[in-house]
N, C-alpha and C positions, 0 to 999 in steps of 0.2 A: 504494500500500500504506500502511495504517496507521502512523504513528510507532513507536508502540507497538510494530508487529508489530517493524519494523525494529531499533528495541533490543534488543529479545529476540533476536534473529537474530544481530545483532553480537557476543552474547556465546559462540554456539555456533561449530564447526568443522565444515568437510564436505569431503569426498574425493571427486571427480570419477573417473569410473572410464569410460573414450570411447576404444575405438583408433584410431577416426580421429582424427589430427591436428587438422585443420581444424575439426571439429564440437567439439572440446572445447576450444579454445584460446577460441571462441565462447561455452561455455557457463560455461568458468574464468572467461573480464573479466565473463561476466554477473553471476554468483555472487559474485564481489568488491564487488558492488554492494552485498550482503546482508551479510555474510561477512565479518571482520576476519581468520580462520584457512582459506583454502583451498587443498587438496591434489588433486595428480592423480598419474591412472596410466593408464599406455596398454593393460593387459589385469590382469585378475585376479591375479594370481601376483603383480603389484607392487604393487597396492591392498591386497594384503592385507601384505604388508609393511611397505606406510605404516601401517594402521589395525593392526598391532601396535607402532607405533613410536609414533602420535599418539593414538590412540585419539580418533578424531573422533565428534561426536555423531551424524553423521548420515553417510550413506553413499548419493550418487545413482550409477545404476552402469548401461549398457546391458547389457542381456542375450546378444547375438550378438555375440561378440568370441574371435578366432584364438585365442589365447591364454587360456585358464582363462576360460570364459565366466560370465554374473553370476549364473546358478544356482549355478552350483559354487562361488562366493565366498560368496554367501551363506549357502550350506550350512555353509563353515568359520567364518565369523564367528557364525552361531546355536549353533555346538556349545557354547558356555560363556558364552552374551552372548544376551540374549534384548532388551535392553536400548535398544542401539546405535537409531536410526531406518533404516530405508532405503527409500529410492524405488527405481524401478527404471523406467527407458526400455524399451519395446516397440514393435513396429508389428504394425500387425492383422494381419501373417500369423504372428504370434509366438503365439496360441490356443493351441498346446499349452502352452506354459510357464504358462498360468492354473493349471494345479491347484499345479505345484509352487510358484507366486507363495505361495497361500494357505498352503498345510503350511508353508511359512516364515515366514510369521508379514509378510510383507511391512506398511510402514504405510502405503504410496501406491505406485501406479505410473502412468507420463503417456506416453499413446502419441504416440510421431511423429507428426509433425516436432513437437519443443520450444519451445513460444516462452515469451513472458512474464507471459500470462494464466495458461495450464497450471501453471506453476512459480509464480506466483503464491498460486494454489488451492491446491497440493498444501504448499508452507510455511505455508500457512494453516491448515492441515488439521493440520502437526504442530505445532503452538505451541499452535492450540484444548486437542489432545487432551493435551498436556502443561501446562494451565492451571491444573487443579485444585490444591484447598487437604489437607494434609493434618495430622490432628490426633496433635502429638509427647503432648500430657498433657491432661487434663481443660481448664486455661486456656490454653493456648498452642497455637496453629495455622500452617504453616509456609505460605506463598503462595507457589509455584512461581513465577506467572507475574509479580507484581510483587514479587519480592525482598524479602520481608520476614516480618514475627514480626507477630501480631495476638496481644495479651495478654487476654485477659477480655473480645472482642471492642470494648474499648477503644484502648487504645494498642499504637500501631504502631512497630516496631522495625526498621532499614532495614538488610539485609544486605549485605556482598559477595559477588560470584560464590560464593567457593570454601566460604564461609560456608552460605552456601544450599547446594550439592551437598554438602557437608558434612552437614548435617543430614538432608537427603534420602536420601543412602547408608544415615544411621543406621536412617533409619524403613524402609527398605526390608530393610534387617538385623534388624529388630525383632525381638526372642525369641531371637536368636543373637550372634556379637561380630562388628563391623567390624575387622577385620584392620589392621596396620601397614602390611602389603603391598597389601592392598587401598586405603587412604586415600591410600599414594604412585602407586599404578599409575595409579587415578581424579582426583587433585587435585596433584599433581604432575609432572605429563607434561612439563613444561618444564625441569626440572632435580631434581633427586637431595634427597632431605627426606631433612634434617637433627635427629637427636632433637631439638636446641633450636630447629628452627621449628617443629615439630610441637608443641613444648610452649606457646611463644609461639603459636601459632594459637590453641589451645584455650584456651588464659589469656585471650585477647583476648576470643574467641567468650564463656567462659561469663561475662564482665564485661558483658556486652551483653542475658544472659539474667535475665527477671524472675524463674524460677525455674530451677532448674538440672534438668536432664534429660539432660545427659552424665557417664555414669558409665565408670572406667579401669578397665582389668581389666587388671593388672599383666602385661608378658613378651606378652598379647597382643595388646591394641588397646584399644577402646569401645563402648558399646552405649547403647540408651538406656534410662533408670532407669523 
């Protein structure tokens, strides 16, 4: 696999969702290859648990499992999240669950048996389609896939992580306001935001911007100008 790809991968999180034991202890050390944040669950009911506690970017999940199978998780996780990635494990006698793969919005699924090519392809396939550039104002362009601010199609501005999903929530909020609640649920997963690191972030962020494109909307959050 590409360097490249690899980086990009180390920055994201995924949730392994396997109830057999053995097949997913296999696919967890594989995924840690990729992966600096990897969770599991051994049926539905606990995956989704995690993935309201972590909120992982991506979500690989077998479909035939005792326990809350990966249709019915996905169904919960699409009700307000359209967002999240998920793969999904099948085997060819799993045909029916094609229709309902699609009305889900699925972004990949890789039939049995899993190896390393398959799972190869298929984070291939989400890092591509997550690559695009998108434009925050007439001079400034935001680059998903290499982390950064392209100004006047000159100069390049080098982000970090939360910097980028920062900016990206906005643009995807465009026309409406990013929430408080929203900015912690999304870029604080790992501990409790602070008014003064939230103030300190964007003090940071808009020191970094050639022109400034984040505007406060007092009591509720930001948007962009």
């Amino acid at each position: 696999m590409e360097k490249e790809l690899l980086e990009e991968l180390k920055q994201l999180s995924i949730l392994c969702v396997e109830d057999e034991e053995g097949i997913r202890k296999v696919i967890v050390d594989t995924l840690k290859y990729y992966f600096d944040e990897v969770y599991e669950a051994k049926d539905g009911n606990e995956a989704y648990e995690l993935y309201e506690e972590y909120k992982p970017k991506i979500v690989l999940t077998d479909i035939q499992m005792k326990s809350c199978n990966g249709v019915d998780l996905v169904k919960k996780i699409r009700k307000n999240d359209s967002k999240t990635a998920i793969i999904m494990l099948t085997a060819y006698s799993n045909e029916e669950y094609l229709m309902d793969l699609i009305n889900l919005n699925i972004n990949h699924y890789i039939l049995k048996p899993l190896n390393a090519k398959k799972l190869n392809e298929a984070l291939f396939k989400l890092i591509n389609t997550n690559s695009e550039r998108v434009l925050l104002c007439e001079e400034l362009v935001l680059d998903l896939k290499k982390r950064e601010l392209i100004y006047k199609n000159e100069e390049i501005i080098p982000l970090r992580k939360r910097e980028k999903e920062f900016l990206h929530l906005l643009y995807e909020k465009r026309g409406s306001i990013l929430s408080y609640y929203e900015i912690e649920s999304e870029l604080w997963t790992d501990k409790e935001m602070t008014t003064h690191a939230l103030k300190s972030f964007i003090k940071e962020l808009r020191a970094k911007l050639p022109v400034n494109v984040v505007k406060n909307v007092s009591q509720e959050g930001y948007t962009l100008i």
